[in-house]
N, C-alpha and C positions, 0 to 999 in steps of 0.2 A: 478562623475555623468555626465551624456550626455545628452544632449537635442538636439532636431531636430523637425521642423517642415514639417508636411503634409498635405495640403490644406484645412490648418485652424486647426489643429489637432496634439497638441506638445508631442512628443513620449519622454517620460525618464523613463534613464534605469540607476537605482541604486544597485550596487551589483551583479549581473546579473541575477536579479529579473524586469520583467517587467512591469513598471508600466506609461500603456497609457493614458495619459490626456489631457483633453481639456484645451488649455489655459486659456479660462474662459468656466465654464460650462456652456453648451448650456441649455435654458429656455425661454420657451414662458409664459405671463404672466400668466397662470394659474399653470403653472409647480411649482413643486417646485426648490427651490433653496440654491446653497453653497457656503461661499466664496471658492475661491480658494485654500486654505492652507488647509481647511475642506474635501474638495473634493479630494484633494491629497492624506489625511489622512486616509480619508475611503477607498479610492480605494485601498490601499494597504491593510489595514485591511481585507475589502474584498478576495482579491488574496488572503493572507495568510488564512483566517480560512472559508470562504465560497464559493469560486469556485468549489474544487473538489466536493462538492456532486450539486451544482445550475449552473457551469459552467460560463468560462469567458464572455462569451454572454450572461447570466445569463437565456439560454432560459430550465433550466432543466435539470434534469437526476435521480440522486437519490435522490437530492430536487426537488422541486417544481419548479417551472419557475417565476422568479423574475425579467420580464419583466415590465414596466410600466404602459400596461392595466392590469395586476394584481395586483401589489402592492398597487396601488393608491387605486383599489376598498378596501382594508382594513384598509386603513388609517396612519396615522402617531404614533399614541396612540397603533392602534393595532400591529403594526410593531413592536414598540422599546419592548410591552411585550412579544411578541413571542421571539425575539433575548434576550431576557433578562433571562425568566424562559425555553426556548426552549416546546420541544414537548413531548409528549407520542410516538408518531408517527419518533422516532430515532434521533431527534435535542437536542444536549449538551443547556443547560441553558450557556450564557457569560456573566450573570452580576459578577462572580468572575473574567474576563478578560479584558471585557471594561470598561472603565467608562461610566455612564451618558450617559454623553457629548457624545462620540463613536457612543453611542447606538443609541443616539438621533441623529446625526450625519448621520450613517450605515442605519436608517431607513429609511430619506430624499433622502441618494445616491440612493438606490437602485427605487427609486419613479422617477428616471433619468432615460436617456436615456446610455444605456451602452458603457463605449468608448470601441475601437475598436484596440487589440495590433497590434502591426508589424511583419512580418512575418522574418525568421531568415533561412539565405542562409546556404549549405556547406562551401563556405567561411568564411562565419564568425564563425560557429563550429571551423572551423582549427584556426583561429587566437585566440578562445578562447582553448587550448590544451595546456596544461605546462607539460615536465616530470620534476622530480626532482630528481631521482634518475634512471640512463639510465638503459636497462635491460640487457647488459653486465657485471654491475655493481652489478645484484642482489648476493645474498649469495647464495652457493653451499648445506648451512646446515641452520636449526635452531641458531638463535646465541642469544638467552636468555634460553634455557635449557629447559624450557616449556614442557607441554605435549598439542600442537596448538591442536589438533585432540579434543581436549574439551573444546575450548576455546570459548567463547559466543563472538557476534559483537553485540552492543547491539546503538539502535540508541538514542540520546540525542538532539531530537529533534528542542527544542528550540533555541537552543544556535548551531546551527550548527556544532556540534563534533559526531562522534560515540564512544565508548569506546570498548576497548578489554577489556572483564574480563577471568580469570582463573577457570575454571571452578572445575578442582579439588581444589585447594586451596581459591578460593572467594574472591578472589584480582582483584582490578582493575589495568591492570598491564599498559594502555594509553588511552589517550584522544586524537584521533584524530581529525583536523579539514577537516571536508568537506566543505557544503554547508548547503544553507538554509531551516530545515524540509526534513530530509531524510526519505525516504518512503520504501524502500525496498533496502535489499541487497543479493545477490548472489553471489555464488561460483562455478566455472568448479564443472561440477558432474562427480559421473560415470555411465559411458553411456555404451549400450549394445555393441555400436561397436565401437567408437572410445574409445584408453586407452589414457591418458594423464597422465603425471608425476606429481605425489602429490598434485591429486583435493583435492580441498581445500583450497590451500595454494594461491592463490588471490581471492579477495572479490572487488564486485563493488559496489558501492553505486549509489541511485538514488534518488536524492532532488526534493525540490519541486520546485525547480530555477533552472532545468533539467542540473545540473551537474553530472559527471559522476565520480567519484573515485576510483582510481585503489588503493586498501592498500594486502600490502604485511607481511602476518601476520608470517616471517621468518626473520622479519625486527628486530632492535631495536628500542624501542617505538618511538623516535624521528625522526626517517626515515622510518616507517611502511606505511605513504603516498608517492607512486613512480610516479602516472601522475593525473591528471583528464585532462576532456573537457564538454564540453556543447552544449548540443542536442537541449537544446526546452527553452522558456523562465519559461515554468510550466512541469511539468512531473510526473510521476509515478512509472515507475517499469521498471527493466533492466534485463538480462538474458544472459548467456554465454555458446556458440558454446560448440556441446559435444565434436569437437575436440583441443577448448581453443584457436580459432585462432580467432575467432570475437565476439564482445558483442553487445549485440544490446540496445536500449532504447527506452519508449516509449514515446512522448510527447501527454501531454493534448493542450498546446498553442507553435508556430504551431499543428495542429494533423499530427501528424508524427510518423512515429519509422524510427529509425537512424540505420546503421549498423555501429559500430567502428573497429577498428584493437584492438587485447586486447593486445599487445604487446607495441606499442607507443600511443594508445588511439586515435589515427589520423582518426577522421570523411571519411568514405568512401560512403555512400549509404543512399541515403534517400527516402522514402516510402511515396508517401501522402498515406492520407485516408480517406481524402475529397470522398463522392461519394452519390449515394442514398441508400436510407434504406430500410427496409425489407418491409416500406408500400409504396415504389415508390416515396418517397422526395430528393432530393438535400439536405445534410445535409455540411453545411460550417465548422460546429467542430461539427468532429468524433473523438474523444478522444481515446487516447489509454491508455484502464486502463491496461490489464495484459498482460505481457511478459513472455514466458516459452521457453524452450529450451525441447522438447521433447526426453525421456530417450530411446526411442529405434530407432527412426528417424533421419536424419541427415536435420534437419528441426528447424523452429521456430514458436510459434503458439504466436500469437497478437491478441489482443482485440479490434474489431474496435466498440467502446461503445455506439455511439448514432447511426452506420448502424444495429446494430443487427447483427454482422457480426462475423465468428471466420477466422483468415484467417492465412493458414498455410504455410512456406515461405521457398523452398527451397536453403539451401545457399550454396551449392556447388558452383554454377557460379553468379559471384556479377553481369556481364553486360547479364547474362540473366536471372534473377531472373523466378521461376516457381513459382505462388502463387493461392493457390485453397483459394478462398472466400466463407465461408461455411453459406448459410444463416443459422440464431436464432431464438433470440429476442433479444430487448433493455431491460435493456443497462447493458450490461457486463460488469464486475468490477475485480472478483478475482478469482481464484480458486487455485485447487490442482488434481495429478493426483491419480490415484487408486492403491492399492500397485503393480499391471504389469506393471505399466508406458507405456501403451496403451491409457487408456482413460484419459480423463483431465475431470475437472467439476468445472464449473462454472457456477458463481452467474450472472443471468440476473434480479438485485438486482428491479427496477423499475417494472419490467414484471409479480414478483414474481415466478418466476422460477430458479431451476439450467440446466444449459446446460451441454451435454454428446457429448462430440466430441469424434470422433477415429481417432487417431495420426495414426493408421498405415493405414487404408483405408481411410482414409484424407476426413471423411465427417462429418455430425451429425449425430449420435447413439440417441437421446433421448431428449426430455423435459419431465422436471418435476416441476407438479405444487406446490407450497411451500409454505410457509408462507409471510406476510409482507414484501419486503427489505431482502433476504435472503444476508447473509455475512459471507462465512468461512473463511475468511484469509486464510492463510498458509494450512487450513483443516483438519480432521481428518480421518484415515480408522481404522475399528477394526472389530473383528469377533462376531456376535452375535448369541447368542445360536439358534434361530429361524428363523433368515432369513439369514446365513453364511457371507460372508464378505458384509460390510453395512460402509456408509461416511454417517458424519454429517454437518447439518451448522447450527451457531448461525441466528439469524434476528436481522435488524437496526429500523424494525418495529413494532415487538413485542416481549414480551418474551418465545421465542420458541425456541424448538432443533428439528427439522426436521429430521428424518435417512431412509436413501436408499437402498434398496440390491446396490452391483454394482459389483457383479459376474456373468458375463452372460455366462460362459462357462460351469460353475458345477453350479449354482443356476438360470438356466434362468428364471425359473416362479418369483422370488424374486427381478431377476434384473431390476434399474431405475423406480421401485414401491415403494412406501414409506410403510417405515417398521413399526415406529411407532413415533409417533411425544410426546414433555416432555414437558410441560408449567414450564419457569423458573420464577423468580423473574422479572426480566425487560429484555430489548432488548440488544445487545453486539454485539462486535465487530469480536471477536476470539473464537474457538474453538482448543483442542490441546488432544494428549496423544502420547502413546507409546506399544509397542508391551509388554513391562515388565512390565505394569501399570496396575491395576484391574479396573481403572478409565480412562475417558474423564472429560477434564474439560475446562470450558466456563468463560469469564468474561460478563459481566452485564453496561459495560464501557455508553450504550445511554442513562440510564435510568438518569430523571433529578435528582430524588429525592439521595441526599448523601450515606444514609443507602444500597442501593440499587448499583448506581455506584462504591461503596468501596471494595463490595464482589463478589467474587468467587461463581462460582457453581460445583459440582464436582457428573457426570453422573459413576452408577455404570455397567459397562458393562456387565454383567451376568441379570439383574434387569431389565438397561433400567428405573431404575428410580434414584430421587435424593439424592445421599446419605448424603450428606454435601454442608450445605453453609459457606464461611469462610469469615469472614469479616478481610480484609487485612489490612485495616487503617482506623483512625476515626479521622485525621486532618483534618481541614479545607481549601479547596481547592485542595483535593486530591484525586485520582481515582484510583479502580485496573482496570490494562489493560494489557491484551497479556501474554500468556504461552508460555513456551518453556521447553521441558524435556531436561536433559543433556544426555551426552553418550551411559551410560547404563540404563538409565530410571528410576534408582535410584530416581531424584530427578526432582521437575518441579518447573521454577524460574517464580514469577509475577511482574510486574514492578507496581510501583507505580508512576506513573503522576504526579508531582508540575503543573497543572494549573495555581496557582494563583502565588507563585515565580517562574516565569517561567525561569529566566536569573543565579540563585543559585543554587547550588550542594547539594539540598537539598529531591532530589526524590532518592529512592532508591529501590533495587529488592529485593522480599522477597522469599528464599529459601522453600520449603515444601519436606517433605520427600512423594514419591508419592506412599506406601502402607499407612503407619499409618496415615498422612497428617496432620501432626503434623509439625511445623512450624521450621526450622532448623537455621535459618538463616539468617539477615540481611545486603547485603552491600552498604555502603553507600559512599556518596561521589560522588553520580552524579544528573547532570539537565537533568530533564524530561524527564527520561527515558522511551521508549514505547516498538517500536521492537525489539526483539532478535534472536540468531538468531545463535545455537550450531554446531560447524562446522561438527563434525561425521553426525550430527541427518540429515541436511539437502546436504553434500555430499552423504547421502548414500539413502534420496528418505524416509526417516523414519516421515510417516507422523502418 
């Protein structure tokens, strides 16, 4: 642990998690107040489960703005029950996470004035860069016999590991260690122009202690991790060069995205994204939620979150970067592209919109109005009898599936019009299917009530209605969350969340066959399992 002081203001950095604090918490006598060791405690709890949606500034985004002329007006009693039972409105209940004390604790911090982190140079990215296995040293072949081309990355949130499972056989075949809350991982795709030798075969990861992991899944389980580095002290989402030469990173704290070398992981290029927004403000954190590597461009498209911003980033030349800043709306969180790999679409989740960029005339094509906090993760495309190719997204707001035409070449009248919207059970986080699937299928992960966050929904693509709800689990402290089909579409795996043992290898995926959806399968033997993350499905753009 490091401590350092800035005029008046002691910065520590544990883990390489950033947690800045005030020597003693500043308070005037009407303020509220925390010892020291409370104030510590909360602020890191904070970082970990409440920045990304209220932000390290706490001024907003997909939460609410949890600045101190707001929170004070609801009080202390109203605070710890909100954080406790959460919302209707996409906020997880934490009284199976914190205690009390926490709560009571998390309700006073936030009724403070927000400390303020440190800002993090390319020098200190390079000092933070370890290989462990050099890339002269990687293997020429697979050397565990495997079929990798099916093999899941699946992230383990908690406990800072991801897991390789098997996906033909349903073996967990390693637990790697990365960092702290992995948030997304990516693999070299294949791209329309450049070819790269065996996409697929490295995967980055992106924590939420903006480490970067190179795992080489040609490895033996014990050396499958060959470098990381660290971009940002919080972060989100990474993406890799369609010609495999650079990865870039996003950071929420600094806002920044980094460009790396994907080869030795060596920090090259950093990006602010400090600037004004789409109403004419100076925005200090512009977060960057999504990272993509556009499948026909030799481009990267970044999310500048709280400018309203999509900004598409030519990397041909690192010392003369060409970058088109495409005005939105706030504030951009995820998306996916269309099955052309032209357009992208994303959630301007707060705005209630998705956004319709065109990768290849490098502007915006479309807004479209949406339900509450729209959220498709990873996304879904499929072809529907009535409006022809059409993408969905689950809401963090309410429980809705939203679908769009988004063929503007053979269905223009259809396209970036909303096709027809499904009222689920509750709000979720993911939607998912498959080209071989008769189904789309959504989890229900924001809803507070248990019965509700445990199940599955399962959209019949000919219908366009609901055909099955599945209820995945009925432990206590446990959630279904995130689809992913495997290979051939055969089958679609759900993770089950340990929320409340969050540090034991007690969550596990549960297998469904994706015609009959009859339940196939349990593997078990991991902690808090969320993303996954099939390597065919998403080198090959199989949303």
């Amino acid at each position: 642990m490091t401590r350092f002081a800035r005029g008046g203001l002691m910065l520590t950095l544990a883990a390489g998690i950033v947690v800045a604090a005030l020597a003693v918490a500043p308070a005037r006598a009407e303020e509220p107040k925390l010892s020291e060791k409370a104030f510590e405690h909360s602020k890191t709890l904070y970082f970990q489960r409440c920045a990304g949606c209220h932000g390290v500034l706490r001024k907003g985004a997909t939460g609410k703005s949890l600045l101190p002329k707001e929170t004070r007006k609801l009080g202390q009693k109203r605070l710890e029950k909100i954080i406790a039972i959460g919302t209707e409105g996409g906020m997880n209940n934490f009284d199976d996470i914190f205690t009390k004390q926490e709560i009571k604790d998390i309700a006073t911090y936030i009724q403070m004035e927000p400390p303020v982190p440190p800002e993090m140079s390319l020098a200190m990215m390079k000092e933070r860069t370890k290989v462990y296995v050099k890339p002269e040293d990687y293997p020429d072949k697979p050397l565990h016999g495997r079929n990798w081309e099916n093999f899941f990355v699946v992230i383990e949130r908690d406990v800072g590991k991801v897991a390789i499972v098997d996906g033909d056989k349903h073996e967990v075949l390693a637990h790697v260690n990365t960092g702290y809350a992995v948030h997304v991982i990516k693999a070299t795709e294949h791209h329309k122009i450049d070819k790269v030798k065996h996409p697929g075969r490295f995967w980055y990861t992106m924590g939420r202690d903006g480490k970067i992991n190179k795992i080489d899944l040609w490895q033996t389980p014990d050396k499958m991790l060959v470098a990381e580095t660290q971009i940002a002290y919080d972060a989100r989402d990474v993406a890799v060069s369609g010609d495999g030469k650079y990865v870039i990173g996003g950071g929420y704290w600094p806002p920044h995205a980094v460009i790396v070398d994907a080869a030795t992981m060596q920090p090259l290029k950093v990006i602010s994204t400090r600037g004004v927004n789409v109403d004419g403000n100076y925005v200090n954190e512009s977060r960057v939620a999504a990272v993509y590597t556009t499948p026909n461009e030799r481009s990267f498209l970044i999310s500048a979150k709280e400018l309203g911003q999509m900004w598409q980033i030519d990397y041909g030349d690192l010392d003369n970067l060409r970058i088109v800043k495409m005005e939105t709306a706030k504030f951009l969180h995820d998306g996916f592209f269309d099955p052309t790999g032209r357009y992208f679409q994303i959630a301007a989740n707060a705005s209630n919109k998705m956004v319709i960029v065109d990768s290849k005339d490098w502007k915006l094509e479309a807004l479209i109005d949406v339900g509450k906090l729209p959220h498709p993760g990873p996304g879904a495309n499929w072809p529907d009898p009535k409006c022809g190719p059409v993408a969905g997204t689950t809401h963090l707001g309410e429980g809705l599936v939203t679908v769009w035409g988004n063929d503007p070449e053979k269905h223009g009248d259809k396209a970036w019009k909303i096709c027809y919207t499904v009222e689920s059970d509750g709000p979720g986080l993911f939607i998912r299917t498959h080209p071989n699937s008769p189904y789309v299928v959504f989890d229900q992960t924001k809803h507070p009530e248990p019965e509700v966050q445990q199940s599955i929904q399962v959209l019949d693509k000919k219908t366009g209605e609901i055909a099955k709800t599945i209820r995945v689990t009925e432990e206590e402290g446990k959630v279904a969350v995130h689809i992913e089909f495997n290979k051939d579409g055969s089958e679609f795996w759900v993770s089950v969340w340990n929320r409340k043992d969050n540090k034991k290898p007690v969550g596990e995926i549960v297998v469904y066959d994706s015609k009959t959806l009859e339940e196939k399968k349990r593997i078990k033997g991991l902690s808090t399992p969320t993303g996954k993350f099939n390597v065919h499905n998403r080198v090959n753009h199989v949303t």
